[in-house]
VEXVEXTI-750163 format. One record per residue (C-alpha): x negated, y negated, z. Coordinates in Angstrom, 3 decimals. Each point is the difference from the previous one (the first is absolute). Example, Ala and Ser with C-alpha at 12.3 -4.5 7.8 and 13.67 -1.06 7.14 Angstrom:
REM VEXVEXTI-750163
+----------+----------+----------+
!       px !       py !       pz !
+----------+----------+----------+
!  -12.300 !    4.500 !    7.800 !
!   -1.370 !   -3.440 !   -0.660 !
+----------+----------+----------+
//
This chain:
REM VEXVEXTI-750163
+----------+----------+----------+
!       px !       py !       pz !
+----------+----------+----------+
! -149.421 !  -69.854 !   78.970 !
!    0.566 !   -3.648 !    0.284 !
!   -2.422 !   -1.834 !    2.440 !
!   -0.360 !   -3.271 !    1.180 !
!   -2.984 !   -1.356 !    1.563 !
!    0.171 !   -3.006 !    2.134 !
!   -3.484 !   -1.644 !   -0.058 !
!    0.258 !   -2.392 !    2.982 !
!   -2.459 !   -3.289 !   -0.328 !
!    0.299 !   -2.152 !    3.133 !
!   -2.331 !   -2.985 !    0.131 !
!   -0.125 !   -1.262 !    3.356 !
!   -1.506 !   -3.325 !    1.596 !
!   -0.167 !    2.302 !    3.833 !
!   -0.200 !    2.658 !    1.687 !
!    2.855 !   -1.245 !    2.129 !
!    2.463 !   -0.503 !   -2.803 !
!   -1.317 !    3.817 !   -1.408 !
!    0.955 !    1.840 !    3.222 !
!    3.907 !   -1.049 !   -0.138 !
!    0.440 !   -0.622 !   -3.684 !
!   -1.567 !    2.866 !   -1.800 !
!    2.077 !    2.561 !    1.232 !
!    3.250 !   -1.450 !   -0.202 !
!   -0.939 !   -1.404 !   -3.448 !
!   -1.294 !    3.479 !   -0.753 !
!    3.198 !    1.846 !    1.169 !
!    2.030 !   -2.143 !   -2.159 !
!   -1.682 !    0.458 !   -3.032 !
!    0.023 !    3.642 !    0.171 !
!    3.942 !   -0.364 !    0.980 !
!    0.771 !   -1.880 !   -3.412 !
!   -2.012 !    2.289 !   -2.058 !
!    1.691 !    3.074 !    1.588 !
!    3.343 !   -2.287 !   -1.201 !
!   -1.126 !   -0.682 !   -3.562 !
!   -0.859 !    3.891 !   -0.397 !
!    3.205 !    1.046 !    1.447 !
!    1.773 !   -2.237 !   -2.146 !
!   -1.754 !    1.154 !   -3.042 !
!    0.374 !    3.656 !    0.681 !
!    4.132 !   -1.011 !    0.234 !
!    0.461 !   -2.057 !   -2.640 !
!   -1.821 !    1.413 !   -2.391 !
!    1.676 !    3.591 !   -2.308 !
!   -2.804 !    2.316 !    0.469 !
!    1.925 !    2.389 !   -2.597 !
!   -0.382 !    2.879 !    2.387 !
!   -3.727 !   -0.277 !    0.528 !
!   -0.911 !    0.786 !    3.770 !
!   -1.674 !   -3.487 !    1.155 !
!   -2.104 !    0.124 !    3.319 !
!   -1.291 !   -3.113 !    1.435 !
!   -3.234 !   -1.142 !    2.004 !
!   -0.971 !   -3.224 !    1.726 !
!   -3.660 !   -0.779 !    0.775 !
!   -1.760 !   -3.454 !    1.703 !
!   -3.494 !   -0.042 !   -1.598 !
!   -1.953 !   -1.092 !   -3.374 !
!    3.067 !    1.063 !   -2.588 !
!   -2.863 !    1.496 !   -2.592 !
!   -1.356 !    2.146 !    2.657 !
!    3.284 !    1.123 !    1.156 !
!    1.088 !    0.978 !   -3.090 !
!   -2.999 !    1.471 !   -1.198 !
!    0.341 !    2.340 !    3.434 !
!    3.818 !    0.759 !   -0.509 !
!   -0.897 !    1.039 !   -3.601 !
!   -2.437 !    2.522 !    1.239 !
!    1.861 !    1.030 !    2.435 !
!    3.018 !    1.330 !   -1.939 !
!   -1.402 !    0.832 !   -3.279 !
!    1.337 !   -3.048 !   -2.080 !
!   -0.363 !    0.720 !   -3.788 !
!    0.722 !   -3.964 !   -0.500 !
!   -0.177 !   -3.117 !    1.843 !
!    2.363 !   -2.429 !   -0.814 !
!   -0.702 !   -3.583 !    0.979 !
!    0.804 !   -3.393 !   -0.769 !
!   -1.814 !   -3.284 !   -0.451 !
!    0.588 !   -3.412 !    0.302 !
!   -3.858 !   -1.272 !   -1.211 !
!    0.653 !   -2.974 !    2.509 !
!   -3.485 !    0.531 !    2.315 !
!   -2.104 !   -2.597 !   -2.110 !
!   -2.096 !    0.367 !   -3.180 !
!   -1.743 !    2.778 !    0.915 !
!    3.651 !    1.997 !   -0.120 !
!    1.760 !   -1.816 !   -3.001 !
!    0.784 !    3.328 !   -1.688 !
!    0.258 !    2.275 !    2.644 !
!    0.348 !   -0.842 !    3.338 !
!   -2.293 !    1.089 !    3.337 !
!    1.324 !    3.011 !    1.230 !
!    1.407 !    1.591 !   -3.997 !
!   -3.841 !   -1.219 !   -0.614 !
!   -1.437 !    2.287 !    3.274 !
!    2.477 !    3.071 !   -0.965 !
!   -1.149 !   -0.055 !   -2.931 !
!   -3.980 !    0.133 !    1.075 !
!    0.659 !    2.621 !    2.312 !
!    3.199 !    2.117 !   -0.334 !
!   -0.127 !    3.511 !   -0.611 !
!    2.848 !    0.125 !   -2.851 !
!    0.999 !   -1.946 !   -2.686 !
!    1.503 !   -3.683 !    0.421 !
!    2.972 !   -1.469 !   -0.952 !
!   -0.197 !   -3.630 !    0.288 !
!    2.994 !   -2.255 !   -0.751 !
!    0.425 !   -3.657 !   -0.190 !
!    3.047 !   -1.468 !    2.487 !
!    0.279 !   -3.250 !   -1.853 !
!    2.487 !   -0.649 !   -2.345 !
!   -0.590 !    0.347 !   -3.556 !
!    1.563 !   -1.840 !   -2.839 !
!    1.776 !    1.869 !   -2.603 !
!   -2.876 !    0.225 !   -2.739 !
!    1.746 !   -1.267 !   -3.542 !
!   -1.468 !    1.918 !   -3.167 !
!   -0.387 !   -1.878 !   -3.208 !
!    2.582 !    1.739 !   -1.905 !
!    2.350 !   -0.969 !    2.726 !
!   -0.542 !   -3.569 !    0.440 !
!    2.420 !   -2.615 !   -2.044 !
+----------+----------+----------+
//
């Protein structure tokens, strides 16, 4: 099951602004997510494994946490970017709240880059 949660934070200075904005702005975002899935799902060689998909708008932890329960996950699989501040340098918000209160095991893995990691014996 691959799911994508689209968390939608709209500051707004007015109500007036809110009322035409938010749900075009909204719409949109849920459009390129539903893109970025698809895309995913057809680019990637899923060796034969049967790959269903799931969009939800709300708080990505709690979504997931739901989803999980839901079907019976064994696993969670997440990544992490650690980008939220210091409070998330290691792990970031929502690994941090799956983690607290998911009902399997986590697998949380970094999406920055790593350098190749030279050994002594190696080095010249």
């Amino acid at each position: 099951m691959l799911l994508n949660s689209v968390h939608f934070q709209y500051y707004i200075a007015s109500d007036e602004y809110a009322r035409y904005d938010l749900p075009f702005l909204m719409q949109q975002a849920e459009k390129a997510a539903r893109e970025q899935m698809d895309d995913l799902v057809r680019k990637t060689d899923w060796n034969g494994l049967k790959v269903e998909t799931s969009l939800q708008v709300g708080h990505a932890g709690q979504q997931i946490c739901e989803q999980a329960e839901d079907c019976g996950a064994d696993l969670i699989v997440t990544s992490t970017h650690g980008t939220t501040g210091l409070k998330h340098v290691l792990i970031g918000s929502t690994a941090e709240y799956l983690v607290r209160h998911a009902s399997c095991p986590i697998l949380v893995a970094p999406t920055r880059p790593t350098e190749p990691q030279i050994h002594s014996h190696e080095q010249k």
